[in-house]
Every structure is written in C-alpha cells, then in structure tokens.
C-alpha positions as protocol buffer text, in pm:
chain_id: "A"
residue {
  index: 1
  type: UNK
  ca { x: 875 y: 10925 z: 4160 }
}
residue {
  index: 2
  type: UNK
  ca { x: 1190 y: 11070 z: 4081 }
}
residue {
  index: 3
  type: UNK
  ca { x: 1248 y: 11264 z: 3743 }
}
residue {
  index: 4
  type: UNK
  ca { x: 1517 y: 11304 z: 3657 }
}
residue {
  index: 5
  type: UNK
  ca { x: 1776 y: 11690 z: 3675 }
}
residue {
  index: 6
  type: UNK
  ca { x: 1733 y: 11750 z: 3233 }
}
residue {
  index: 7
  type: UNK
  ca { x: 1318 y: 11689 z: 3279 }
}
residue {
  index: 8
  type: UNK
  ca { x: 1146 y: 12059 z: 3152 }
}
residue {
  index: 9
  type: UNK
  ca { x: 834 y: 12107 z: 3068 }
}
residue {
  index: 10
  type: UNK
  ca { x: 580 y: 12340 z: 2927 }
}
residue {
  index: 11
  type: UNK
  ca { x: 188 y: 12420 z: 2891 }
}
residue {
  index: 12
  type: UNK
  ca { x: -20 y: 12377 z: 2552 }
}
residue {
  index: 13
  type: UNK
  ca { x: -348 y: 12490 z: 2508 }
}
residue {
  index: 14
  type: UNK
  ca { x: -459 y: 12231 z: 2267 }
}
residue {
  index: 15
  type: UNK
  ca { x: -835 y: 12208 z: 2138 }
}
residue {
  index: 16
  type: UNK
  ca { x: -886 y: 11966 z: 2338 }
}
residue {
  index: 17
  type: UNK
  ca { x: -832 y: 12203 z: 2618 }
}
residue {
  index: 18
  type: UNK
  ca { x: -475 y: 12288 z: 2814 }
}
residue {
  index: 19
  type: UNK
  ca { x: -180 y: 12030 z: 2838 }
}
residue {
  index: 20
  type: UNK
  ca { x: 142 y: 11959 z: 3028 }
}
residue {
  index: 21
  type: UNK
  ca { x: 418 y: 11805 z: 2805 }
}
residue {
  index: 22
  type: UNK
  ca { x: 705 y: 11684 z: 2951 }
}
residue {
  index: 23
  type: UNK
  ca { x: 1074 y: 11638 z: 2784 }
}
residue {
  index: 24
  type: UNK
  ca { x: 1457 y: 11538 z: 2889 }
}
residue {
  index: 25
  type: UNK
  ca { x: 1722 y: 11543 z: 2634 }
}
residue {
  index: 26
  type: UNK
  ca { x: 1660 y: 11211 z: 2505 }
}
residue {
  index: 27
  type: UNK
  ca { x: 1295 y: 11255 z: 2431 }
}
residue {
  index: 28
  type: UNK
  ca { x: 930 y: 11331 z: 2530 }
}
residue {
  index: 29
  type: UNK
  ca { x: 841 y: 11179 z: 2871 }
}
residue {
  index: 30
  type: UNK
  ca { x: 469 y: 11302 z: 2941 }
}
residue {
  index: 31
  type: UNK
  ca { x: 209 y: 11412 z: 2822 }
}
residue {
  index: 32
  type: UNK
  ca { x: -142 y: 11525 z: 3048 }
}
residue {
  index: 33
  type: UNK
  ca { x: -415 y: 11705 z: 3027 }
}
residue {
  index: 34
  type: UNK
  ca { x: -426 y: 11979 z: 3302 }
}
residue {
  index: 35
  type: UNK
  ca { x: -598 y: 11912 z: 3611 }
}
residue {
  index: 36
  type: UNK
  ca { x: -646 y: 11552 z: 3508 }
}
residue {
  index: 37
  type: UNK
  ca { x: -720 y: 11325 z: 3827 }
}
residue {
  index: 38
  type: UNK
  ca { x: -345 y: 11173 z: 3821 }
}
residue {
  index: 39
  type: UNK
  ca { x: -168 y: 11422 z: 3716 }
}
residue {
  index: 40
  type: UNK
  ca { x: 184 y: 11491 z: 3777 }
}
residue {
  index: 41
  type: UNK
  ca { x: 322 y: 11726 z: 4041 }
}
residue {
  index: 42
  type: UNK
  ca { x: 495 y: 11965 z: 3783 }
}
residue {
  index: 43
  type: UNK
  ca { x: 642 y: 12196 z: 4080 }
}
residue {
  index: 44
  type: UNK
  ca { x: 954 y: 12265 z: 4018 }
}
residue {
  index: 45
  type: UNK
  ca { x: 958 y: 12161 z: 3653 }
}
residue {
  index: 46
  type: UNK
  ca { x: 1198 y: 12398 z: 3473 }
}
residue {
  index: 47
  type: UNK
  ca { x: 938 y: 12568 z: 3160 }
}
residue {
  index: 48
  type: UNK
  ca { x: 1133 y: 12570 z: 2897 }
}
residue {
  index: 49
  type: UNK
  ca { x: 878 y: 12605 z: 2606 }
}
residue {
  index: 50
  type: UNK
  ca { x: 1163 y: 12682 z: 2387 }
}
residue {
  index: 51
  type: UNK
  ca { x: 1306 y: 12300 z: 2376 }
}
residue {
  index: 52
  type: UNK
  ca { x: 1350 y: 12145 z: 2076 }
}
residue {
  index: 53
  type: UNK
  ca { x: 1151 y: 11815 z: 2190 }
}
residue {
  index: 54
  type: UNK
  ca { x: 865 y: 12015 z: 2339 }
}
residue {
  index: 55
  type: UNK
  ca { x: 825 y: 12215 z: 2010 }
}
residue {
  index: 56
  type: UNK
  ca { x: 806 y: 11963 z: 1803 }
}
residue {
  index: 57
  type: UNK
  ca { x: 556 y: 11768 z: 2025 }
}
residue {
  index: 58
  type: UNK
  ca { x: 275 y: 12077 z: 2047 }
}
residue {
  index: 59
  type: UNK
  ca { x: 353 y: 12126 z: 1617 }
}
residue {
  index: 60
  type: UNK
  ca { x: 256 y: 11758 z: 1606 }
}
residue {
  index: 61
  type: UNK
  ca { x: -1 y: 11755 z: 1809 }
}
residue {
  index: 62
  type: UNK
  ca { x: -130 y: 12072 z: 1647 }
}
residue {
  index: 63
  type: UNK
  ca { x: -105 y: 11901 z: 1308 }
}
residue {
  index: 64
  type: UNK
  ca { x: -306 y: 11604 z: 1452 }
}
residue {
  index: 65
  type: UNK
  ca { x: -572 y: 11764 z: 1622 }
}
residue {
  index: 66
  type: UNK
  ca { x: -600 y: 11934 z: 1263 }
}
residue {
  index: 67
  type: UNK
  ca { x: -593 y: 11638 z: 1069 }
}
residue {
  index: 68
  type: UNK
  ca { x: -289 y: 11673 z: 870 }
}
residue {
  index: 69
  type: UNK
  ca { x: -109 y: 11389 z: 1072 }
}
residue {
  index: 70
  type: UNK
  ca { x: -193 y: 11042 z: 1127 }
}
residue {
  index: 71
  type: UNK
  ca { x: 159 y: 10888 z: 1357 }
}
residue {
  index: 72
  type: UNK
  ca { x: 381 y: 11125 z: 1539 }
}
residue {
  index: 73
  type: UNK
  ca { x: 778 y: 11066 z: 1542 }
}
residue {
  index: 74
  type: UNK
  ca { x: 899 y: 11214 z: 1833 }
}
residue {
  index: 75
  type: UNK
  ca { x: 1182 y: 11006 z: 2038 }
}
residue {
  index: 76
  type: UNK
  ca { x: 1059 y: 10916 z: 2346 }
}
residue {
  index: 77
  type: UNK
  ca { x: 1173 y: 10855 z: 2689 }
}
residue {
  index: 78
  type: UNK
  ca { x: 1039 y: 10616 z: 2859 }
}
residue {
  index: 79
  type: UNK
  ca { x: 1281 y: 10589 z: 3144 }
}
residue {
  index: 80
  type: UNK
  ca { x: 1060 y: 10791 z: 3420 }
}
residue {
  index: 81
  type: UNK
  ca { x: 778 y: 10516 z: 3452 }
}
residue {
  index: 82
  type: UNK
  ca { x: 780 y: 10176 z: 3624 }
}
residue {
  index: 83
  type: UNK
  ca { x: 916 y: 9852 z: 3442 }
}
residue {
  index: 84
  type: UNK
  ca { x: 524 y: 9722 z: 3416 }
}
residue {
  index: 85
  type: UNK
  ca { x: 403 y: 10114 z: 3269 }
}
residue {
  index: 86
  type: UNK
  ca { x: 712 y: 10101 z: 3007 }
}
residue {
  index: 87
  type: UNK
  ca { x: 600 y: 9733 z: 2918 }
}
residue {
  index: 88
  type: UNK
  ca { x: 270 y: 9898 z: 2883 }
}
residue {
  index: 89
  type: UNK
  ca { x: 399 y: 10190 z: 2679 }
}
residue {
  index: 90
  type: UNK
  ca { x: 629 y: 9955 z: 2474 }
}
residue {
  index: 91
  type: UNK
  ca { x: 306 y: 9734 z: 2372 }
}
residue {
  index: 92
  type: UNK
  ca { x: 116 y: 10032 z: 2302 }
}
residue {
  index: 93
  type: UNK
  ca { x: 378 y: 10192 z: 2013 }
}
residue {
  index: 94
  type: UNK
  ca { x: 277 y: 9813 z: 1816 }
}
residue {
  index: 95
  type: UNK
  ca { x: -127 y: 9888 z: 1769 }
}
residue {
  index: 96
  type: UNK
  ca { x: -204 y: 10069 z: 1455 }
}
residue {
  index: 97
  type: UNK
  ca { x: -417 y: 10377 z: 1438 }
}
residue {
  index: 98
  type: UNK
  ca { x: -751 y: 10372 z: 1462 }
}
residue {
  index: 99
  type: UNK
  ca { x: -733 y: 9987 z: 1566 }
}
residue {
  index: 100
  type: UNK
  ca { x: -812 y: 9780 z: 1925 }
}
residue {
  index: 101
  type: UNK
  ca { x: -658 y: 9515 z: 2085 }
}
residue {
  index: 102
  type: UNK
  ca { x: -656 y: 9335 z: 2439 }
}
C-alpha cells in the first residue's frame, strides 16, 4: 500500500507496551503495537513526534490507559485502508464502549 507524502509517525511506549501511531494532516491513520504480526513497514516514515495529531493521540491514550477517558476525539483518516477495511472502520466508530455486536 501506498501512504500517502504528509503520513509521519512516531513511537509510544504505552503500558500496554510500545506503539506506532501514524498521522497525515487530516487526522490519525494507524495505530499498532510494535512488532505485532501485521504490522506496517514504517521505513521511511518521517518521526515527527512533535505533530499536533500524534500528541494528542499518545495524551489520549495516556488518559485512557489511566482511566480518566472513556471515547477519544481525534479526527481520523481513514483514506490509507481498502474500501472493505474503511467500511469496517466506519461500522466500528457506531458500537458503544464496553458493548459487542456481530
């Protein structure tokens, strides 16, 4: 897959152990554990840990993993995955917290 030129990135080292987050301009694209089985191929990712997207996506996740947030609000961007995966992703924003569906 293509990503597109804007796509930077940076690492997190989350609780739940280190991350790859993934932005462009118009929002948060990605999000992966490090080392997970299909992970991206982040070489040649700019870093850019600094970007306002990516900083507030590791303070929200920070406040989750804390429990002092229940929904995050970050704009996403979708664009980078397949029509059925953003179909997917699109279904997924409409299930509650803490809830199950098929």
């Amino acid at each position: 897959m293509k990503h597109p030129q804007d796509l930077v990135a940076c690492r997190h080292d989350s609780v739940l152990g280190p991350m790859l987050l993934a932005a462009t301009d118009q929002g948060l694209a990605g999000v992966w554990f490090l080392g997970q089985r299909h992970g991206p191929d982040s070489a040649g990712w700019t870093e850019r840990p600094d970007h306002p997207v990516l900083t507030q996506a590791r303070q929200q996740l920070d406040d989750y993993f804390a429990g002092r947030r229940e929904t995050f609000d970050l704009p996403l961007d979708l664009r980078l995955g397949t029509a059925f995966q953003q179909s997917v992703w699109q279904a997924l924003l409409h299930i509650p917290r803490g809830e199950t569906t098929s």
